[in-house]
C-alpha positions in Angstrom: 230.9 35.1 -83.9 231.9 38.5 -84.3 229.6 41.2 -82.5 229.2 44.8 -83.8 229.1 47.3 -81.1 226.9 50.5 -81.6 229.0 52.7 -79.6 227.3 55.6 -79.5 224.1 53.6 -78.2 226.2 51.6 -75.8 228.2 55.1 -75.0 224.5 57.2 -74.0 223.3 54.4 -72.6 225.2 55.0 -69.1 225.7 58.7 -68.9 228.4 60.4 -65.9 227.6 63.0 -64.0 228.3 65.9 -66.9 225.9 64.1 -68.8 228.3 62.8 -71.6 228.1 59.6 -73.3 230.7 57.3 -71.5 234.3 55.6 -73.0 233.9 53.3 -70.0 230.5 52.0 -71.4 232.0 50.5 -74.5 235.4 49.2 -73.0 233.3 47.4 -70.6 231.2 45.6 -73.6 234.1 44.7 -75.3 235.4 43.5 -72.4 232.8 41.3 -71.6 232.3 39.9 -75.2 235.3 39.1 -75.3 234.7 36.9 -71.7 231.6 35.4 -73.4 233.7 34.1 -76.8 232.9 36.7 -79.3 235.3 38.9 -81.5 233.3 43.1 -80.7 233.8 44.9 -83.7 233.6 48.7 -82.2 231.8 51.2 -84.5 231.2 54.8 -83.7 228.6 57.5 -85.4 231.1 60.3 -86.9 229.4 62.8 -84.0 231.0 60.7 -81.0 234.0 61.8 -81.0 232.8 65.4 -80.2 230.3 63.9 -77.5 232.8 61.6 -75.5 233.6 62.3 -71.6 237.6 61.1 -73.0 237.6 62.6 -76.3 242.1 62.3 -75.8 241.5 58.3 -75.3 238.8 58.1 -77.8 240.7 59.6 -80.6 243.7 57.2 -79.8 241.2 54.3 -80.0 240.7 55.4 -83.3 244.1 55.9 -84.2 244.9 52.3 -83.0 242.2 51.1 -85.2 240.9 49.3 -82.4 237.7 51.8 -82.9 236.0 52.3 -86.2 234.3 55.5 -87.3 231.5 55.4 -89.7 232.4 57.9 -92.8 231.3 61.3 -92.3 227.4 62.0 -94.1 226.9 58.3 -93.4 224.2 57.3 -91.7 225.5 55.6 -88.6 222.1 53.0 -87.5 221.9 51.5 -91.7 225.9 51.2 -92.0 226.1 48.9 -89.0 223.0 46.7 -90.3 224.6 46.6 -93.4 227.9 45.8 -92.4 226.3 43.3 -89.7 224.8 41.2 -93.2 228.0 41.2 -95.1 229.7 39.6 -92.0 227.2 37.5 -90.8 227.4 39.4 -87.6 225.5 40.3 -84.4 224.7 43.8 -83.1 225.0 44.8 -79.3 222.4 47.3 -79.3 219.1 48.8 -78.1 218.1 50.2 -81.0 215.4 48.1 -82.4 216.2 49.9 -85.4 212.3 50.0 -86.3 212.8 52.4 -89.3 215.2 49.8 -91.0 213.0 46.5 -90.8 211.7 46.4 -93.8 214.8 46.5 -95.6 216.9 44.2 -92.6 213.9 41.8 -92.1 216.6 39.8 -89.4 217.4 42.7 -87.5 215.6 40.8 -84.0 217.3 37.9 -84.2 221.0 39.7 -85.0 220.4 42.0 -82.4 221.9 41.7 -78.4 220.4 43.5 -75.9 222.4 44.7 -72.6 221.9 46.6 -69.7 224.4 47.7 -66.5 223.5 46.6 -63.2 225.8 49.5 -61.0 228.9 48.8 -62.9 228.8 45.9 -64.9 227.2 45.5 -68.1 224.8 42.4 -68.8 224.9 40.9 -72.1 221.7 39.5 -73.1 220.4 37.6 -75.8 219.1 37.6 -79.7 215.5 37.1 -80.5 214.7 34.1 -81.9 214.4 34.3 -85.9 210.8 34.6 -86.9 209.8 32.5 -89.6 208.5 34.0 -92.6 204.6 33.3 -92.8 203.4 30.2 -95.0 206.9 29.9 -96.0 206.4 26.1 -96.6 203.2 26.4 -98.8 205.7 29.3 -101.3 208.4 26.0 -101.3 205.6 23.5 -102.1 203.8 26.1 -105.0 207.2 26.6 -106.5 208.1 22.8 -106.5 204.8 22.6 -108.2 206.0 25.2 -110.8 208.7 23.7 -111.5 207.0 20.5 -112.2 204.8 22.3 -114.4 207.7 23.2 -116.8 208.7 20.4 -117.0 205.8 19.1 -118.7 204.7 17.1 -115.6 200.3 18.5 -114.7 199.6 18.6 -110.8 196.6 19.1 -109.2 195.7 22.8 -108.5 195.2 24.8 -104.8 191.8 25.3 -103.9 190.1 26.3 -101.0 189.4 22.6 -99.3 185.7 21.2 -98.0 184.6 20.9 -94.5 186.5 17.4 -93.6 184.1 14.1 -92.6 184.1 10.5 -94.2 180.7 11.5 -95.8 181.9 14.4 -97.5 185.2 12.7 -98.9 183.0 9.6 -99.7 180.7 12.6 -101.6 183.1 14.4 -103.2 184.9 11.3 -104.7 181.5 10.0 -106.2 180.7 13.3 -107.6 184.1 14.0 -109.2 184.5 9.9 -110.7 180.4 10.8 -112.0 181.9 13.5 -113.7 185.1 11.9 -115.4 182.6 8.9 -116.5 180.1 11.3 -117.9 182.5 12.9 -119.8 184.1 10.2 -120.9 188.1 11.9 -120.5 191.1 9.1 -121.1 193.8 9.3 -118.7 195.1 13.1 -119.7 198.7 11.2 -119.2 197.8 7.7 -120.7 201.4 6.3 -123.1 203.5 8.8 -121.7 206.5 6.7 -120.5 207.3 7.9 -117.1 203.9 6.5 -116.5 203.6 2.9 -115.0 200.6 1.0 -114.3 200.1 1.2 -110.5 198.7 -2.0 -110.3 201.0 -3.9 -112.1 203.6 -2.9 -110.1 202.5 -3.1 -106.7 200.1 -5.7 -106.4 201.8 -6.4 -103.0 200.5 -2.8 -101.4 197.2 -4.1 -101.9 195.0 -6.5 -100.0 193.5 -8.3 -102.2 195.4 -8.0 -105.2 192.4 -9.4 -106.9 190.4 -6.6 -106.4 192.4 -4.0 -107.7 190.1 -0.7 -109.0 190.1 2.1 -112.0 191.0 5.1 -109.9 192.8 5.8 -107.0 191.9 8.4 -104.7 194.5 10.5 -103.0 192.8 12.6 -99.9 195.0 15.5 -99.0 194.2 16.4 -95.2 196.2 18.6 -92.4 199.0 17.0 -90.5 196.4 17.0 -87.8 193.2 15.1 -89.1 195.7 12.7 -90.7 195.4 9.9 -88.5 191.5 10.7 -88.2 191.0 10.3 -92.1 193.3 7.1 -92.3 190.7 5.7 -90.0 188.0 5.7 -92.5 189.7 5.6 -95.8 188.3 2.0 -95.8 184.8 2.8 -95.5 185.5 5.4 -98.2 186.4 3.0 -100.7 183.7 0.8 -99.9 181.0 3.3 -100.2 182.2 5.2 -103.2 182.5 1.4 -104.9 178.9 0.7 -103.7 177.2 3.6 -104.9 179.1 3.7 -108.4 178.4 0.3 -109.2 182.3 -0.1 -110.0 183.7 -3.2 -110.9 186.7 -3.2 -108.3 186.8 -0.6 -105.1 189.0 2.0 -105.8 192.4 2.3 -103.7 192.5 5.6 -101.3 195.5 6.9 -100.3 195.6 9.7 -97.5 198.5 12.2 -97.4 199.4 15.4 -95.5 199.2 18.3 -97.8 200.7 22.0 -96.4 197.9 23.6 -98.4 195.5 22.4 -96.5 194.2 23.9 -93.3 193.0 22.4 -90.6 189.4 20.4 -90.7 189.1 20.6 -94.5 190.4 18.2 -97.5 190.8 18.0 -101.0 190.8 15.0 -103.1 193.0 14.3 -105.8 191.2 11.6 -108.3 193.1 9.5 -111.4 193.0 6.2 -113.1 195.3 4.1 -111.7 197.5 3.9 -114.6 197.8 7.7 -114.6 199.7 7.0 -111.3 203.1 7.3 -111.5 205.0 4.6 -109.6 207.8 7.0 -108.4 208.4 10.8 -109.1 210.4 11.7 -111.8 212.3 14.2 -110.1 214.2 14.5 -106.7 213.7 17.8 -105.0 216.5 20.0 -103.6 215.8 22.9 -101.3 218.3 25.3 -100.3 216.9 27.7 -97.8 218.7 30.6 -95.7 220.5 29.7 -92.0 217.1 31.2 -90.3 214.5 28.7 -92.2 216.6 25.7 -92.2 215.3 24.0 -89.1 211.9 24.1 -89.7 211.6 23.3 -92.9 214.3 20.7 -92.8 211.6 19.1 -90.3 208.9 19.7 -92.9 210.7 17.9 -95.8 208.5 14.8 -95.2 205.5 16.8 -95.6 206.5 18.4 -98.5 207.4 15.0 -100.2 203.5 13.9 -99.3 202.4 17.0 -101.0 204.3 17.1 -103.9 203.4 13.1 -104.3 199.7 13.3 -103.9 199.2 16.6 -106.7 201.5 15.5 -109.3 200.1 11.9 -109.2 203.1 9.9 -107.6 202.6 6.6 -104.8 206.2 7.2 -103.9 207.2 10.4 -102.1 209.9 12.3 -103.7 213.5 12.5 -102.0 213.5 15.4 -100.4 217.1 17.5 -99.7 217.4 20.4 -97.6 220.3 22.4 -97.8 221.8 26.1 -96.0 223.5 28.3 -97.8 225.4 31.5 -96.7 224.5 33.3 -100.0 220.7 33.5 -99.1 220.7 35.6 -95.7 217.4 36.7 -95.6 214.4 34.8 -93.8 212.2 33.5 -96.6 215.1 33.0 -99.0 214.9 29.8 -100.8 215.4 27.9 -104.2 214.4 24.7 -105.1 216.1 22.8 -107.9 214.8 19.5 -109.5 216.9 16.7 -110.1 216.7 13.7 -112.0 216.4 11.0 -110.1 213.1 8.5 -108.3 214.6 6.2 -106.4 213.2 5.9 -103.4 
């Protein structure tokens, strides 16, 4: 990993007795670097030069090449963040470089602290990367998006009710009411990457006997999911009872990023609207800082994609880094034939 040093920070940082910015002060962070595995890459502000307790031994430095000054009329602080992306790079500095964040939103986590103890300098470490807020919800909305255009409908974002059995059992009746007042057809009914549920998997079923019209997919938090799983049973049974249906209907609970904690949303079709596997594979690649996390999220992605665009099978979900997106928050998702599971 190759470190950028901000000389004239590291230089001022430890001034001598004539109160000039010290030589010393950046041999003795290269020096160390080097001890610790890293390649310092040493860049002075044009003004250093003039400000240096050795101006003969600086000037050789930069002779050498073993120092690099930043043109003249450049500005020193954005040159170094700017050469620190294009190299994938760390910066030794204390500059938080506060002015330049919104244009270098990773300037935390590339950036080493130090200080000196007497005469030796302590290297410290990088921030953490932050992760860019909600960034798993943007994935999932685009995935959706790109379902859309393909001519696939999902079921839209809303706000999500306050979550018991009741109020799923409720809101199920209600919608189903609805759909049977109206009379509406399957809105996907002959297309043919639709497959009877049923037909299929008689074996996911109890009683295979019993199989229902609709199937109710109940999109909860991570957290409540093992609470609602609990109860999906008596959520079939009651929404059967009170509709006077010929078979119970199937409910299926999945964990859905949209949702926030202690609410739901439910997700209603006939059963032969289902479709027995997604259509489409999903393939994230994300930046170095998001990787992690969302690689760990993949399985929740798959359950929210599944449950809005009407699929029993989760999608395969790939998540890949790539060095051409460097900013936290960088992603792009690609679709890809496939739904085989």
């Amino acid at each position: 990993m190759r470190v950028i040093i901000d000389a004239s920070n590291v230089a001022h940082s430890r001034k001598g007795d004539d109160d000039k910015p010290k030589l010393e002060n950046i041999l003795k962070a290269a020096e160390e670097l080097r001890k610790l595995g890293y390649e310092p890459v040493i860049i002075a502000d044009a003004s250093l030069k003039h400000e240096i307790d050795d101006k003969e031994k600086f000037k050789k430095y930069l002779e050498k090449g073993e120092f690099k000054q930043v043109p003249s009329g450049t500005n020193a602080d954005h040159f170094i963040l700017k050469l620190a992306e294009e190299e994938n790079a760390k910066i030794l500095s204390n500059d938080a470089f506060k002015e330049y964040s919104d244009e270098f939103q990773d300037i935390s986590s590339r950036r080493i602290p130090y200080n000196f103890k007497e005469d030796k300098i302590v290297i410290g470490r990088p921030s953490k990367p932050k992760r860019v807020k909600n960034i798993l919800q943007k994935i999932c909305a685009e995935i959706l998006v790109e379902f859309e255009r393909k001519g696939f409908d999902y079921y839209k974002v809303k706000r999500g009710k306050k979550l018991s059995g009741i109020a799923i059992a409720k809101e199920a009746i209600d919608r189903i009411e609805k759909v049977k007042e109206e009379g509406l057809e399957p809105k996907l009914e002959g297309l043919l990457t639709k497959l009877p549920l049923f037909d299929k998997f008689m074996e996911l079923v109890e009683e295979a006997e019993k199989t229902g019209d609709f199937i109710i997919f109940v999109l909860v938090n991570l957290q409540d999911y093992r609470e609602v799983v609990k109860y999906a049973g008596n959520i079939a049974v009651t929404v059967f009872e009170r509709l006077k249906l010929d078979h119970a209907p199937l409910v299926a609970v999945r964990n859905d990023i949209f949702i926030k904690k202690g609410r739901f949303e439910v997700n209603i079709l006939y059963s032969d609207e289902v479709m027995e596997e997604a259509p489409y594979d999903i393939n994230i690649i994300i930046n170095d800082h998001d990787y992690n996390f969302v690689k760990k999220n993949s399985r929740n992605i798959a359950s929210t994609i599944a449950a809005r665009i009407g699929s029993w099978r989760f999608p395969i979900v790939s998540v890949k880094p790539s060095m051409l997106m460097e900013k936290p928050g960088e992603f792009e998702v690609v679709l890809e034939k496939g739904g085989s599971s």
